[in-house]
TITORDREN-925638 format. One record per residue (C-alpha): x, y, z; residue in three letters. Coordinates in nm, 2 decimals, decimal comma. Layout:
> X/Y/Z/ALA
...
END
This chain:
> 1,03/-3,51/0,85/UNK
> 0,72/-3,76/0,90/UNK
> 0,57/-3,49/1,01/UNK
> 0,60/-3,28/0,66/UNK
> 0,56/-3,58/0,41/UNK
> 0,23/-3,62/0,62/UNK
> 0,11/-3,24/0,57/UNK
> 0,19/-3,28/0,20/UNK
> -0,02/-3,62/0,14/UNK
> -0,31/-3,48/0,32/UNK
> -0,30/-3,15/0,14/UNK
> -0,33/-3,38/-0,19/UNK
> -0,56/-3,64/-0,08/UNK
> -0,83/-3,43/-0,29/UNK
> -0,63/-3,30/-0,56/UNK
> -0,90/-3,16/-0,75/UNK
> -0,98/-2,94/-0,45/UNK
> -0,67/-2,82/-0,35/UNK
> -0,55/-2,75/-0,72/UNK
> -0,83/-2,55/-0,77/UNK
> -0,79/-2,39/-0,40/UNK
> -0,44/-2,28/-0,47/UNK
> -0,53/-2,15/-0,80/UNK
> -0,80/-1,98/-0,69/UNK
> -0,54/-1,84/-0,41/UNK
> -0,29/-1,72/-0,70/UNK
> -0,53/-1,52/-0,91/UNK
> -0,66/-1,33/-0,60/UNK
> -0,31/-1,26/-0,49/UNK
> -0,26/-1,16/-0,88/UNK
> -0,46/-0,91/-0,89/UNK
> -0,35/-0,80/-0,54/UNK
> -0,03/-0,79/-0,64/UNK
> -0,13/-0,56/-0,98/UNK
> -0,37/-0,35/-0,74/UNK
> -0,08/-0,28/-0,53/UNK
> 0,14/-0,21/-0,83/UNK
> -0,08/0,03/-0,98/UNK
> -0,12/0,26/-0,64/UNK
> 0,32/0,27/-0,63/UNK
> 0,23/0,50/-0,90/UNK
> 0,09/0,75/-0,70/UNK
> 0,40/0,76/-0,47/UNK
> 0,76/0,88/-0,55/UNK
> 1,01/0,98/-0,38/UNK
> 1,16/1,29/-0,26/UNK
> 1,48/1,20/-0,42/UNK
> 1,32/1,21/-0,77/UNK
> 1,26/1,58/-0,77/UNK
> 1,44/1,90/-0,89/UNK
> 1,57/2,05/-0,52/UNK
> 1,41/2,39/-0,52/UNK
> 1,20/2,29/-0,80/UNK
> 0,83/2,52/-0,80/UNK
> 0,53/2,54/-0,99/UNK
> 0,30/2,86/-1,02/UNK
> -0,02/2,90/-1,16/UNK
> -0,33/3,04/-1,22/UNK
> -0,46/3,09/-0,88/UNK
> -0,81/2,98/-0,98/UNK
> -0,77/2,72/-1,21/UNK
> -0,50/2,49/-1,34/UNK
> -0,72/2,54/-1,69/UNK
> -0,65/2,93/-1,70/UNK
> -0,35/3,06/-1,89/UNK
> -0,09/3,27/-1,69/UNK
> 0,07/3,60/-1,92/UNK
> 0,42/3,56/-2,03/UNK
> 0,48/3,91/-1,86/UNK
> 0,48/3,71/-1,57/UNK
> 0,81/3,52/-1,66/UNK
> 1,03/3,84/-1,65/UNK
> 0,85/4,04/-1,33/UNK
> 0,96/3,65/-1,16/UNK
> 1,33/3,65/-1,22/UNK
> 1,31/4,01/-1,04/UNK
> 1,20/3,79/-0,71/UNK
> 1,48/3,75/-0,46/UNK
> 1,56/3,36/-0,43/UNK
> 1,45/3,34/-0,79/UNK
> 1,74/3,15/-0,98/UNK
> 1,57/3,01/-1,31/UNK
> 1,19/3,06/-1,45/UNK
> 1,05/2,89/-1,76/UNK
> 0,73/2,78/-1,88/UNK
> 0,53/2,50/-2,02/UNK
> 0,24/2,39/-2,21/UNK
> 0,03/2,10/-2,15/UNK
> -0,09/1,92/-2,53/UNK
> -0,27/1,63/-2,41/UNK
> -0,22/1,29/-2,52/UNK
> -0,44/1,16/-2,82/UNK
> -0,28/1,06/-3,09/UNK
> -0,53/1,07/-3,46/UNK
> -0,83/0,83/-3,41/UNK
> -0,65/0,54/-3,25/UNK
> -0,79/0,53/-2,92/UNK
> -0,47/0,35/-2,79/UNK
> -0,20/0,52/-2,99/UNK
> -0,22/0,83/-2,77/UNK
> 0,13/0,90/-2,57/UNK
> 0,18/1,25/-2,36/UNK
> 0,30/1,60/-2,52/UNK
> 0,44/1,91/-2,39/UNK
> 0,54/2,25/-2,50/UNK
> 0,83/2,41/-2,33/UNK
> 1,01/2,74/-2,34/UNK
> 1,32/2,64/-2,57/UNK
> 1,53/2,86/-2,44/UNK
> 1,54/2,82/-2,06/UNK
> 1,32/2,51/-1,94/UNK
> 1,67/2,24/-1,96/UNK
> 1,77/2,46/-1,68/UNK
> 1,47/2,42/-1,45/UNK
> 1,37/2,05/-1,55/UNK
> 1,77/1,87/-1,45/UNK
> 1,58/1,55/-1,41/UNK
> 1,54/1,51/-1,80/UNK
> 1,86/1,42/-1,96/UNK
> 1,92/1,57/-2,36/UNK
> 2,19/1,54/-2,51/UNK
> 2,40/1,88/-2,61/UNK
> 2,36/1,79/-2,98/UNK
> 1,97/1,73/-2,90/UNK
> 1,91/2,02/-2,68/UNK
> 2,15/2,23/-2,97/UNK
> 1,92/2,08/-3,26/UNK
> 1,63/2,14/-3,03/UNK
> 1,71/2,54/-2,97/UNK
> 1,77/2,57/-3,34/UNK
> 1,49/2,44/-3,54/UNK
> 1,14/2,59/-3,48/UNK
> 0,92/2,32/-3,52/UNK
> 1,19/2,04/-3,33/UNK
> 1,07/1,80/-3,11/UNK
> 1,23/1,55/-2,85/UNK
> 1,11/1,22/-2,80/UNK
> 1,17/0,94/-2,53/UNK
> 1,31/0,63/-2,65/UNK
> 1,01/0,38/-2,54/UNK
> 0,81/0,62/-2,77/UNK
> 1,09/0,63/-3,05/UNK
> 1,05/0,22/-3,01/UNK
> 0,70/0,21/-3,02/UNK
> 0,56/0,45/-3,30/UNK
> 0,94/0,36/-3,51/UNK
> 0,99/0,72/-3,54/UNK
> 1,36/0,82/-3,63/UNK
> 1,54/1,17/-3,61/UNK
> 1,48/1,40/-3,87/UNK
> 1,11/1,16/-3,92/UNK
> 0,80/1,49/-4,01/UNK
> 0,53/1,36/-3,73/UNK
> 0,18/1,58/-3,71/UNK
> 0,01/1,61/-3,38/UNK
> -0,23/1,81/-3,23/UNK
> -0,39/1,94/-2,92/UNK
> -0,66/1,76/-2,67/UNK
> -0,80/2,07/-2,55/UNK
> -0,78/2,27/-2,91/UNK
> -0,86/2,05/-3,22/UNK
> -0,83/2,26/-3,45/UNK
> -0,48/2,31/-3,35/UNK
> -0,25/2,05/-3,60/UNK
> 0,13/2,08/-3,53/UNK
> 0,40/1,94/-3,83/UNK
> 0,73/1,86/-3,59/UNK
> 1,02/1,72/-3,65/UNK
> 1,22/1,48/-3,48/UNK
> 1,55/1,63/-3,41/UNK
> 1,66/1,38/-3,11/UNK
> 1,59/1,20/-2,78/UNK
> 1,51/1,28/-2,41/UNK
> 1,51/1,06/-2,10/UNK
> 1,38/1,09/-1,75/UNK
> 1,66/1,01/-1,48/UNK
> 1,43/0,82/-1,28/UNK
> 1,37/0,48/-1,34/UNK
> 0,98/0,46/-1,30/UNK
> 0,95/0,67/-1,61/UNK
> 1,19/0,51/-1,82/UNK
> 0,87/0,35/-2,01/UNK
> 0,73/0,69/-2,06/UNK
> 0,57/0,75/-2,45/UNK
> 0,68/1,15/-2,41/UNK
> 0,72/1,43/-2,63/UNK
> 0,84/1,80/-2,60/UNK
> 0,75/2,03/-2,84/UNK
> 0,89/2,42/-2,86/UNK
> 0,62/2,67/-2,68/UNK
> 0,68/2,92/-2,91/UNK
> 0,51/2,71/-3,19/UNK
> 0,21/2,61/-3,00/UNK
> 0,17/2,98/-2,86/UNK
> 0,15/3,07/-3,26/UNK
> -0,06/2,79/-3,32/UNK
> -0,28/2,90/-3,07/UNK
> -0,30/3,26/-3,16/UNK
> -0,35/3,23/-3,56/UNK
> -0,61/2,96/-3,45/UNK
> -0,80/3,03/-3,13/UNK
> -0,73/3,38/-2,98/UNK
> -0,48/3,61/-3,02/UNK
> -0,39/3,70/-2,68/UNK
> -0,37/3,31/-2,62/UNK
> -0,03/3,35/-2,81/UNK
> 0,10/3,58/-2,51/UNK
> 0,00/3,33/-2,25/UNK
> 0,15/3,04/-2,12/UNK
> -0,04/2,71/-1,93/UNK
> 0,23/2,77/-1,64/UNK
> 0,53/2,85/-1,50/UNK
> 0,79/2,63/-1,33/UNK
> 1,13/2,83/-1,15/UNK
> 1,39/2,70/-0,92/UNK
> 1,43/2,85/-0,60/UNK
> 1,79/2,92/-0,41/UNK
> 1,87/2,80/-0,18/UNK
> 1,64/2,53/-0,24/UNK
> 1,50/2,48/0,19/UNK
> 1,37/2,88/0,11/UNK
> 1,15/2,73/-0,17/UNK
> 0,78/2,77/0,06/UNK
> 0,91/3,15/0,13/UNK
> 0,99/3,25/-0,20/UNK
> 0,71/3,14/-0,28/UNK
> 0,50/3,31/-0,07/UNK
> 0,76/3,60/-0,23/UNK
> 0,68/3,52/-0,57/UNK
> 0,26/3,53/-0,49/UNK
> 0,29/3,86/-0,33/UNK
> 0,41/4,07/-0,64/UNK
> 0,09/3,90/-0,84/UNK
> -0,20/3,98/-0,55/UNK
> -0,49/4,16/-0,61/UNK
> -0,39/4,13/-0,99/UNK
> -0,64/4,02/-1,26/UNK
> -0,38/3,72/-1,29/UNK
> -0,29/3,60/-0,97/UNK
> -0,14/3,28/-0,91/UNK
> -0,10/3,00/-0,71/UNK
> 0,29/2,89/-0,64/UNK
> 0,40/2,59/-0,45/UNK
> 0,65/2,30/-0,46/UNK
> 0,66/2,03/-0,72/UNK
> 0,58/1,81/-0,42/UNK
> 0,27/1,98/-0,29/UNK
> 0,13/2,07/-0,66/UNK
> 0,24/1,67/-0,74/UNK
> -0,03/1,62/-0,42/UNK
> -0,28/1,84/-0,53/UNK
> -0,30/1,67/-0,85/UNK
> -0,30/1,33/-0,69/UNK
> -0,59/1,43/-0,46/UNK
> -0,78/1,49/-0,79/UNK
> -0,78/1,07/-0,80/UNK
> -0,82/1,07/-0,44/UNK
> -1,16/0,84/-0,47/UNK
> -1,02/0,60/-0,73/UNK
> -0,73/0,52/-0,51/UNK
> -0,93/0,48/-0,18/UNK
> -1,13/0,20/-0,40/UNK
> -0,83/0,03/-0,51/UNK
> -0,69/0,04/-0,19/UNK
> -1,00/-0,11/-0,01/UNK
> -1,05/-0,33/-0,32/UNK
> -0,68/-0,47/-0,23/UNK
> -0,77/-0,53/0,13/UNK
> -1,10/-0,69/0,01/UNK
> -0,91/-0,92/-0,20/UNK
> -0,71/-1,00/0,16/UNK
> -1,07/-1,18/0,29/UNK
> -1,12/-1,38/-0,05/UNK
> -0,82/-1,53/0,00/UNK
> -0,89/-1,60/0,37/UNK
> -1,22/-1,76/0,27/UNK
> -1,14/-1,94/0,00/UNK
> -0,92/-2,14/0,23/UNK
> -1,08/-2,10/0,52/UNK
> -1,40/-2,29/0,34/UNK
> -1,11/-2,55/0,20/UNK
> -1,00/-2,60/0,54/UNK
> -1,35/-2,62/0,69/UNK
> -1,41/-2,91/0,48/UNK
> -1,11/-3,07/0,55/UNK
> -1,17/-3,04/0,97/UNK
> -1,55/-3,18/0,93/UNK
> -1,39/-3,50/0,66/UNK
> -1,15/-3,58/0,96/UNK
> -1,32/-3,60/1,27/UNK
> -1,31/-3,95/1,29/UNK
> -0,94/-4,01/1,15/UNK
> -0,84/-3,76/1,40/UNK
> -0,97/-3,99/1,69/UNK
> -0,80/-4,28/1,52/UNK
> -0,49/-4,06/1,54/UNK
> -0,55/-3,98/1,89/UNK
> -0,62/-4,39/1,97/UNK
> -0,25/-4,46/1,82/UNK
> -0,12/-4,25/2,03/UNK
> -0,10/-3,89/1,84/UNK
> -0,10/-3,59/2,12/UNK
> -0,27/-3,26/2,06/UNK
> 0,03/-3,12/1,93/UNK
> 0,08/-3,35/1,66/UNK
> -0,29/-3,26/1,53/UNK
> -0,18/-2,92/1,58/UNK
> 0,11/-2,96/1,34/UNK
> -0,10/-3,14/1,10/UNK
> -0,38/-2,89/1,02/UNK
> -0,13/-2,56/1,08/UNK
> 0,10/-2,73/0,84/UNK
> -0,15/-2,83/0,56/UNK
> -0,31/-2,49/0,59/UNK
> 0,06/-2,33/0,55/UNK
> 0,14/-2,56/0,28/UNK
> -0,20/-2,47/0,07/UNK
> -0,12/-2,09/0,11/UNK
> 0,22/-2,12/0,03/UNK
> 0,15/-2,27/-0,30/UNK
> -0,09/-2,09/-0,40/UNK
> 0,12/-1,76/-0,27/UNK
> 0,45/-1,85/-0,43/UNK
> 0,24/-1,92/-0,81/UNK
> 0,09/-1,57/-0,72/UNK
> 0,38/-1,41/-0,66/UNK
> 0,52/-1,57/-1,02/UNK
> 0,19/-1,44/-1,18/UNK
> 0,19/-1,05/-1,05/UNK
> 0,45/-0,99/-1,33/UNK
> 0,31/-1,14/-1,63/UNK
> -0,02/-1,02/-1,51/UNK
> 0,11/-0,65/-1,51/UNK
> 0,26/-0,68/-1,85/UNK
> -0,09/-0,77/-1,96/UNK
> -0,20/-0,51/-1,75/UNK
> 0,00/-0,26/-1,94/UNK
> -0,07/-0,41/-2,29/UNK
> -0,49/-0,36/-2,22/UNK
> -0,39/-0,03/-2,05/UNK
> -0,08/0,18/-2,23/UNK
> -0,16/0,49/-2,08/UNK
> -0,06/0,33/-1,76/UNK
> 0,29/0,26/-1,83/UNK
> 0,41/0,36/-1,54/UNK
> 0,25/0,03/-1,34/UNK
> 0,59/-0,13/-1,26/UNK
> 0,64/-0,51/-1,14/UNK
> 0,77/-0,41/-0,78/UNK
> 0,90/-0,58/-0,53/UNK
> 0,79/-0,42/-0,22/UNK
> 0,47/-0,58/-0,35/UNK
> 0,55/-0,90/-0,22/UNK
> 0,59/-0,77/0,10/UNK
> 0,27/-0,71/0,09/UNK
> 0,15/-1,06/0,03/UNK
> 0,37/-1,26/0,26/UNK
> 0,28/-1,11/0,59/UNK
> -0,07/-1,20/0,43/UNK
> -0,06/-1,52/0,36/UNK
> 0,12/-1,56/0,69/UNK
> -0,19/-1,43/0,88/UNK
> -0,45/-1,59/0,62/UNK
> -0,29/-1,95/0,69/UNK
> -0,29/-1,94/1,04/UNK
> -0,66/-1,79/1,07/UNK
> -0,78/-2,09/0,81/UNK
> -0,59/-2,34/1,05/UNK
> -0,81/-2,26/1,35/UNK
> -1,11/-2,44/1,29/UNK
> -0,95/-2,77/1,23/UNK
> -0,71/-2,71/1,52/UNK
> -1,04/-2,63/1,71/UNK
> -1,21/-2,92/1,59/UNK
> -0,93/-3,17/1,60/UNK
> -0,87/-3,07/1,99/UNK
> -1,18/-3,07/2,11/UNK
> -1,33/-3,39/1,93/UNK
> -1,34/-3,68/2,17/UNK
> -1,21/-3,97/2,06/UNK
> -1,55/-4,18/2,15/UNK
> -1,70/-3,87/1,96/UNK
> -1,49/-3,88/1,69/UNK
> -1,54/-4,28/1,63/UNK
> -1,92/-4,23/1,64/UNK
> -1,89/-4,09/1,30/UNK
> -1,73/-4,37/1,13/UNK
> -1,94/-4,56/0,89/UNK
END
């Protein structure tokens, strides 16, 4: 107990210092924290997808449309259950560079089959099959823009600007998985866009759809039937490209591939600046205590009680500045989230602190070695020679 009222004195006996060590400890492991945060988003689990759940497209290009004669020769492929189709709209919103929030346009009439991980109400999805120009929105986005059902909202397309959609609100949609319950997300009927597209850009871009999801059955025969599904299209002018949601998830990940290497070795580089920032604290402290040390030692203090002293401080100064880190990481990625909304995803996690206490386990003891090292093997006739 001496012991520990000891550590804590000495850690404070320049408070200046160590405040500004720990702090300077928390906003490192802040932003470690939000680093760490930000790359959970490029992981999910298997249990978040549609068993049996595959995507096909263009076999050259996710950017090239697939025909809608595709859809029907599909459901003629053994293992086939479901087939439907989507659109991809894009995300800008008017001229507001931070009011943009994702769109969709899906085949009304078979996609709630295929996509069972978005949950619709039957009066929604009814209201939704009914009304031409309906659209379904998430309730973050229903929250955010104040949009209520039945509300006229015009929206438009990112790859097609001269493409202006009127929709109306008809109800809500939600993603069963928690990570995207913050998700500003809109569906919009296919067959409107594909009219849009056709009185507006091309003709034959109304017969065309941006690609095709099905569900396979049994679900484990998904890779074969794809393969199956491939086969009827090759050596076509339109041949495509059909895999799982989890290996077309991949692909599109591998897309950021460079972005998430750098934040991953920007995490790890954050690792060293906390291990220098106290290692240089702690450096200071060893060459300010040579001579107490050998006072220490002439009272009677063994090497184990100087061992004790300069682990425990070093301990004590990254747990501080660790624990008001670990309260920061959340308010940090709210911020985070505020300066960056099309990152809503980012999620305060707590697998990130697993992360950071193994750290600053290993950081403290690394910064304790050179007092240790210094405390041991400074004489004590050494040591008094410094006294002034």
């Amino acid at each position: 107990m001496k012991l520990i009222k000891h550590i804590i004195k000495n850690a404070f006996r320049h408070k200046l210092r160590t405040i500004l060590t720990v702090l300077g400890l928390a906003l490192t492991i802040m932003a470690f924290g939000i680093v760490r945060d930000i790359l959970e988003v490029f992981n999910f689990s298997q249990d978040e997808l549609v068993p049996g759940h595959l995507i096909s497209r263009h076999k050259t290009s996710v950017m090239q449309f697939l025909p809608m004669s595709h859809l029907d020769k599909m459901r003629q492929v053994e293992g086939v259950k479901y087939v439907t189709y989507g659109h991809w709209l894009g995300v800008r919103y008017g001229d507001d560079p931070e009011g943009f929030f994702m769109r969709m346009a899906v085949d009304p009439d078979n996609f709630y089959k295929v996509r069972t991980d978005w949950l619709i109400s039957d009066e929604a999805l009814e209201a939704f099959r009914a009304q031409k120009n309906a659209a379904l929105i998430t309730p973050h986005l229903a929250l955010d823009k104040g949009w209520k059902t039945g509300q006229q909202v015009t929206i438009g397309a990112d790859f097609f600007e001269n493409i202006s959609l009127d929709v109306e609100v008809v109800g809500q949609m939600e993603f069963k998985s928690e990570r995207n319950a913050d998700l500003d997300f809109m569906i919009i009927r296919g067959d409107l866009f594909r009219q849009a597209l056709g009185a507006n850009v091309s003709e034959e871009l109304e017969h065309q759809v941006g690609w095709i999801e099905l569900i396979a059955d049994p679900p484990e025969d998904a890779a074969e039937i794809a393969l199956r599904v491939d086969s009827v299209f090759a050596n076509s002018d339109m041949e495509t490209r059909t895999e799982t949601v989890n290996a077309y998830a991949n692909a599109q990940i591998d897309r950021f591939r460079t972005i998430i290497t750098i934040l991953q070795v920007s995490s790890y580089l954050m690792i060293v600046v906390i291990l220098l920032v106290l290692l240089n604290t702690m450096s200071m402290v060893a060459r300010e205590r040579i001579s107490e040390n050998a006072v220490l030692k002439t009272i009677g203090f063994r090497t184990r009680h100087l061992v004790l002293l300069n682990f425990g401080e070093s301990m004590f100064v990254a747990l501080l500045g660790g624990i008001l880190g670990a309260f920061l990481i959340w308010p940090g990625v709210v911020l985070f989230k505020v300066v960056m909304p099309f990152l809503q995803q980012v999620e305060y996690k707590w697998i990130t602190l697993a992360y950071v206490a193994p750290a600053l386990m290993i950081i403290g003891i690394l910064a304790s070695i050179v007092p240790i090292y210094k405390a041991i093997r400074t004489t004590i006739v050494d040591g008094l020679r410094t006294l002034e």
